[in-house]
C-alpha positions in Angstrom: -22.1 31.2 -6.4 -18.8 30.2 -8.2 -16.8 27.6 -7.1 -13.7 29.7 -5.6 -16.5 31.8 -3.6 -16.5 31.1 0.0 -20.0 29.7 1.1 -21.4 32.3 3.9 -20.9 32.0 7.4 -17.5 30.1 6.5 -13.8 30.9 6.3 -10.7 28.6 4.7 -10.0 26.2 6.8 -6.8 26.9 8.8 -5.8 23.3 9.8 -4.0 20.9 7.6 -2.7 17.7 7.0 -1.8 15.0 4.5 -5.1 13.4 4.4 -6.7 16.2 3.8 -4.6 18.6 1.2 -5.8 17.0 -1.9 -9.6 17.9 -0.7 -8.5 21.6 -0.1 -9.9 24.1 0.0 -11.8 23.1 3.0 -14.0 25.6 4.5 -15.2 25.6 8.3 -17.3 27.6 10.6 -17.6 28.2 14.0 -20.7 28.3 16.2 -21.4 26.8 20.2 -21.5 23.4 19.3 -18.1 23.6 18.0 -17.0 23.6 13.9 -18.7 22.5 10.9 -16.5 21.5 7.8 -17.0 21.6 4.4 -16.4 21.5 0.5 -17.2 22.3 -2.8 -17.4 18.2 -4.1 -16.5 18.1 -7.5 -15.2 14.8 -9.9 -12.0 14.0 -7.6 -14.5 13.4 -4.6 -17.0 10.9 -5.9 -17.2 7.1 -6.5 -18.1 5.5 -9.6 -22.1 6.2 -8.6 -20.9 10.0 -8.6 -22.0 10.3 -5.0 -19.5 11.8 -2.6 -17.4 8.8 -1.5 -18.3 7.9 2.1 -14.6 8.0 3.2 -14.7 11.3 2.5 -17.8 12.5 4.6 -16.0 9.8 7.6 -12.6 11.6 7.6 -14.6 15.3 7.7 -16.8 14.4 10.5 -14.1 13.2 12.3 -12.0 15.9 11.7 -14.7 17.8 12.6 -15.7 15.9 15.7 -11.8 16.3 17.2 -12.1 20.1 16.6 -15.1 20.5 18.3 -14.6 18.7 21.4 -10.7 20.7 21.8 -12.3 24.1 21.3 -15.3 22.9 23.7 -12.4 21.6 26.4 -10.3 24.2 25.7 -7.6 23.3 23.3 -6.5 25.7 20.6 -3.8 23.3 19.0 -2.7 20.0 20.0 -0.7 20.4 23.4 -1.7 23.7 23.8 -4.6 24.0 26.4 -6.2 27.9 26.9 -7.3 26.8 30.5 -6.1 25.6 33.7 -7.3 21.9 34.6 
């Protein structure tokens, strides 16, 4: 698989912000738990032990996290609910 291939069962991610851009692309999928991020690591995500920095992994399972619970409560984008309360 090259590294511009999208890993199966993924898509681009669609969301953005400044934290994030510099990571991109970001890929995410869907499934009933909610959405799973992730990314091709390469030199720019590592510390000096060339594991991926632990910041990293923190801000994509949060990200992560807040996506899951709005799409399991029923938010689409922030302040836009798809349900009545």
């Amino acid at each position: 698989m090259s590294d511009t291939e999208i890993p199966p069962g993924y898509q681009l991610h669609d969301r953005r912000s400044g934290l994030t851009d510099p990571w991109q692309p970001i890929y995410q999928r869907s499934h009933a738990a909610g959405l799973s991020l992730g990314l091709r690591a390469g030199a720019a995500h590592v510390n000096s032990r060339e594991f991926v920095h632990g910041g990293l992994i923190s801000a994509l399972a949060d990200n992560a996290m807040g996506l899951s619970c709005a799409a399991l409560a029923g938010y689409s984008r922030p302040g836009n609910r798809q349900h009545d309360a």
